[in-house]
MARMIFI-750313 format. One line per 3 residues: number of its first residue (from 1); their letters; for each residue x negated, y, z of C-alpha. Coordinates in steps of 0.1 Angstrom, whole numbers. Example, Ala and Ser with C-alpha at 12.3 -4.5 7.8 and 13.67 -1.06 7.14 Angstrom:
residues 2
1	as	-123:-45:78 ~ -137:-11:71
This chain:
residues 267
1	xxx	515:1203:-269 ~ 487:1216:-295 ~ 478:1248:-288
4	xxx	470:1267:-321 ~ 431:1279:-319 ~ 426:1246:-301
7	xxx	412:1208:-307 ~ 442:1176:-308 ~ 430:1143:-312
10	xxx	401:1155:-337 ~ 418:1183:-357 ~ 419:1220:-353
13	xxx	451:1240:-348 ~ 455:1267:-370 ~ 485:1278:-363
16	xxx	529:1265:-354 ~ 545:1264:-388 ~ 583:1252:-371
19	xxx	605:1234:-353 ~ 630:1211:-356 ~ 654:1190:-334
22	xxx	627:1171:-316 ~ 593:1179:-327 ~ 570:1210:-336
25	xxx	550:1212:-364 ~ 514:1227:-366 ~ 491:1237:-395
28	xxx	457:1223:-388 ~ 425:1209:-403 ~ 401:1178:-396
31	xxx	372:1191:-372 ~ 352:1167:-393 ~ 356:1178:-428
34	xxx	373:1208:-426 ~ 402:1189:-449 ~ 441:1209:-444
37	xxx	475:1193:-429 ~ 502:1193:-406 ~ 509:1178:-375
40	xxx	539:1169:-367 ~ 543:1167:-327 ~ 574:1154:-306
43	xxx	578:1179:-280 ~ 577:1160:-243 ~ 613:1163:-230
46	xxx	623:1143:-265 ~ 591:1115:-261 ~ 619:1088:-254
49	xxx	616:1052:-272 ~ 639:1059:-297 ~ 623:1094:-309
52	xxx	595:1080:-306 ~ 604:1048:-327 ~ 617:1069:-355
55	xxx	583:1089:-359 ~ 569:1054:-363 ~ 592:1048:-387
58	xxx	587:1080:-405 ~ 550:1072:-406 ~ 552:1036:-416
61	xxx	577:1039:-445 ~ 559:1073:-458 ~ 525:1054:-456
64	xxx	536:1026:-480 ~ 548:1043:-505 ~ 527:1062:-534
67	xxx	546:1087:-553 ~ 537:1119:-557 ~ 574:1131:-546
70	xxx	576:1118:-515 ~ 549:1128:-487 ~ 517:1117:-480
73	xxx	513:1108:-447 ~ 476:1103:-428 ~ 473:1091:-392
76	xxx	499:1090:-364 ~ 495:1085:-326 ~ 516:1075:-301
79	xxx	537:1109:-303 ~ 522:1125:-333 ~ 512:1119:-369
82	xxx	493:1137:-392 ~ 503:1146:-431 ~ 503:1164:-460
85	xxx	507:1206:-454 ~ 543:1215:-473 ~ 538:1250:-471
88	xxx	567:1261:-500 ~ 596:1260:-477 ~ 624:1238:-485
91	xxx	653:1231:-508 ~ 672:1251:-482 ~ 654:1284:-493
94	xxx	673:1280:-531 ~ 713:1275:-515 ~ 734:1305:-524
97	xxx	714:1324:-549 ~ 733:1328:-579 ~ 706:1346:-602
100	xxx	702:1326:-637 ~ 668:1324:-638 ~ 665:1300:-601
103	xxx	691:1279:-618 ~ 660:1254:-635 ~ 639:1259:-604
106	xxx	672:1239:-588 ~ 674:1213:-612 ~ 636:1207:-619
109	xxx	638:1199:-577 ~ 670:1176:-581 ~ 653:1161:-610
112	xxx	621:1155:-591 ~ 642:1147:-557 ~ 663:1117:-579
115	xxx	630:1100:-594 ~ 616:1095:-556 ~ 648:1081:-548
118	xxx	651:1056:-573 ~ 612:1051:-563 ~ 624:1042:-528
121	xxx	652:1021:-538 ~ 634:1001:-564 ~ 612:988:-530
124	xxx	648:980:-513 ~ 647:1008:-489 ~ 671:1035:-486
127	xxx	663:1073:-473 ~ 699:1077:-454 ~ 688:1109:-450
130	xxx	690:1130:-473 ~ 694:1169:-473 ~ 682:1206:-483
133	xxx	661:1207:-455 ~ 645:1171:-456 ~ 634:1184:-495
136	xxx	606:1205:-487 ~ 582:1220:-512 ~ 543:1227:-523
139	xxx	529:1260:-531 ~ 530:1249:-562 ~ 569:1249:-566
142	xxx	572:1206:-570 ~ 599:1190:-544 ~ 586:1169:-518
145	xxx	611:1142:-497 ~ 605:1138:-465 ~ 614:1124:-432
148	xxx	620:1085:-433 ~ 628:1081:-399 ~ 661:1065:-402
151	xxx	653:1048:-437 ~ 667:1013:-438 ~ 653:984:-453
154	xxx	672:960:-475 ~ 654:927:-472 ~ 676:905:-477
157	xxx	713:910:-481 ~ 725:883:-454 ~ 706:899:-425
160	xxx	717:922:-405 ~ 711:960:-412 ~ 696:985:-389
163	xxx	726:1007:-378 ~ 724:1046:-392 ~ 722:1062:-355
166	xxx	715:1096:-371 ~ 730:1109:-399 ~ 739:1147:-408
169	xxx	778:1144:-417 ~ 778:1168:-442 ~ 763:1147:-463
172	xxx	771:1112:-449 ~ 784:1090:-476 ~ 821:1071:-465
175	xxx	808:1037:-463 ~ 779:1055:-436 ~ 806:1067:-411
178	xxx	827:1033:-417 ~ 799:1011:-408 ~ 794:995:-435
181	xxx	761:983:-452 ~ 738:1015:-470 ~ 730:1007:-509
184	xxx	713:1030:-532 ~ 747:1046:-536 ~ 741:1061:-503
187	xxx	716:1085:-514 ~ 732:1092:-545 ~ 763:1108:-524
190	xxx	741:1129:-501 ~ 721:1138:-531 ~ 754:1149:-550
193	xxx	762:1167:-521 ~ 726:1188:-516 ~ 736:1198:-550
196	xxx	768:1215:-545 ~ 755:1230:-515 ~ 716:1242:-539
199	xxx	747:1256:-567 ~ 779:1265:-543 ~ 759:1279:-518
202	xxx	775:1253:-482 ~ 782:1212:-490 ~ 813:1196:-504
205	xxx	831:1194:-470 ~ 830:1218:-440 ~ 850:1219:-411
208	xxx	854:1235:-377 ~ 853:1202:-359 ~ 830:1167:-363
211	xxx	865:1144:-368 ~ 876:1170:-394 ~ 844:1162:-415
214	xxx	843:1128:-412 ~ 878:1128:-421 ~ 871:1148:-450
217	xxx	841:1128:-458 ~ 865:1097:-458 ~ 894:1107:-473
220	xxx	890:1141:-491 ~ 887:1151:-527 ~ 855:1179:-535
223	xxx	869:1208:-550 ~ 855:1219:-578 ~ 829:1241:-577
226	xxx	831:1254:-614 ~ 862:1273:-600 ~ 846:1297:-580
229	xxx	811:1300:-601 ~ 815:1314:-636 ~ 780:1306:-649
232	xxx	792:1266:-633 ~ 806:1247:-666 ~ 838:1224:-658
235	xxx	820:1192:-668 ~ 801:1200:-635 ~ 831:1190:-617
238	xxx	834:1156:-627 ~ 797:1146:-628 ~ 796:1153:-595
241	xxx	830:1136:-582 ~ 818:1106:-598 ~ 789:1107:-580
244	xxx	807:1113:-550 ~ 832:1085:-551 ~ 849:1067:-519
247	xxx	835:1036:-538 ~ 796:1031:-537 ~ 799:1010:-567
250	xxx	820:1036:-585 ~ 785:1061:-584 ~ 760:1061:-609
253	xxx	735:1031:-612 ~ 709:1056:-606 ~ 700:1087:-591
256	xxx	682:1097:-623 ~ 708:1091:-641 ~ 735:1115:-618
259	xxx	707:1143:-627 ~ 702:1139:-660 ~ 744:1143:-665
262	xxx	741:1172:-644 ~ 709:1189:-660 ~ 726:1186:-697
265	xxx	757:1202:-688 ~ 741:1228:-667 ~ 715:1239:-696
């Protein structure tokens, strides 16, 4: 593993800026050009072919997109790649605060979020993905997505689909946990539901056990969040219930669109 202070593959360690499930990631600069990013490095008891084939991934997807929401990705190795330095924190830094003022800092970074989604979706892939903590954020405030290592691709609607193997259940969409094909849709639920976790301070469904949640996720009704938040107005309710139908095809034709709603009856 990098060692900060030290040289990895022609970059300079500065210094470990976190961890996740399965990788570290480093604050560094090219030895060449002095130029600043991150590194993003699996640690080696997790350097198996599917970790490793979902960094790929991750790289690959990131690389062919240009958007100046979703990362920017540089270089990869076999167990590595290089990108763009986030160094804001993420979406998760803004759940549960309940101050007025942090209340357009939350929508501008839904807003944002929704126009890289729609981004994604209008070149047929979907994020599948898609929480507080994948939403990280610049110095400069603006709302980054990352992490497309379990993106799908829809090619062509008769072939088969690349099953979700990962997906974080509290914001799993029904048709995820029933095996069924991801659509657009998909995003929009876990995107409703990264909002009422931003604004109500946990996600839509919680539960002490994981076939609680999924039931939840399948068969349970959000409750409404204007209840419990004064400063929430009632419309809230609805804008996001719609967008968290059981029926993809009941949701928004857009995450933009979801947003927008939102955004007007919050302001």
């Amino acid at each position: 593993m990098p060692v900060p202070g030290g040289e990895f593959n022609g970059y300079i360690v500065d210094a470990l800026a976190g961890r996740g499930g399965t990788a570290q990631v480093y604050l560094a600069h090219r030895a060449d050009d002095g130029c600043a990013l991150a590194l993003k490095v699996l640690e080696p008891r997790h350097r198996n072919p599917e970790n490793i084939d979902r960094l790929h991934r991750e790289f690959d997807l990131a690389q062919r997109f240009s958007h100046p929401r979703i990362i920017t990705v540089y270089e990869r190795g076999e167990d590595w790649l290089a990108m763009e330095a986030l160094t804001g924190g993420s979406a998760q830094d803004l759940v549960g605060t309940d101050q007025s003022w942090i209340i357009p800092i939350k929508l501008t970074a839904l807003q944002q979020i929704a126009g890289a989604l729609d981004y994604i979706h209008e070149a047929q892939v979907v994020h599948c993905d898609v929480k507080p903590s994948n939403i990280m954020r610049r110095s400069s405030g603006s709302a980054v997505l990352t992490d497309f290592g379990v993106a799908q691709e829809l090619t062509h609607a008769d072939e088969p689909r690349r099953p979700v193997v990962h997906t974080s259940l509290p914001y799993a969409a029904p048709e995820v946990l029933r095996g069924q094909p991801v659509t657009a849709a998909t995003d929009q639920y876990a995107l409703a539901c990264t909002a009422v976790e931003l604004f109500d301070g946990k996600p839509p469904f919680t539960a002490r056990t994981v076939l609680k949640l999924v039931d939840m996720q399948l068969n349970a009704t959000p409750w409404p969040i204007s209840y419990r938040h004064k400063h929430i107005p009632r419309a809230i309710d609805s804008i996001v219930a719609k967008a968290m139908s059981k029926d993809p095809l009941s949701r928004y034709p857009t995450c933009t669109e979801f947003i927008t709603l939102l955004t007007h009856a919050m302001t």
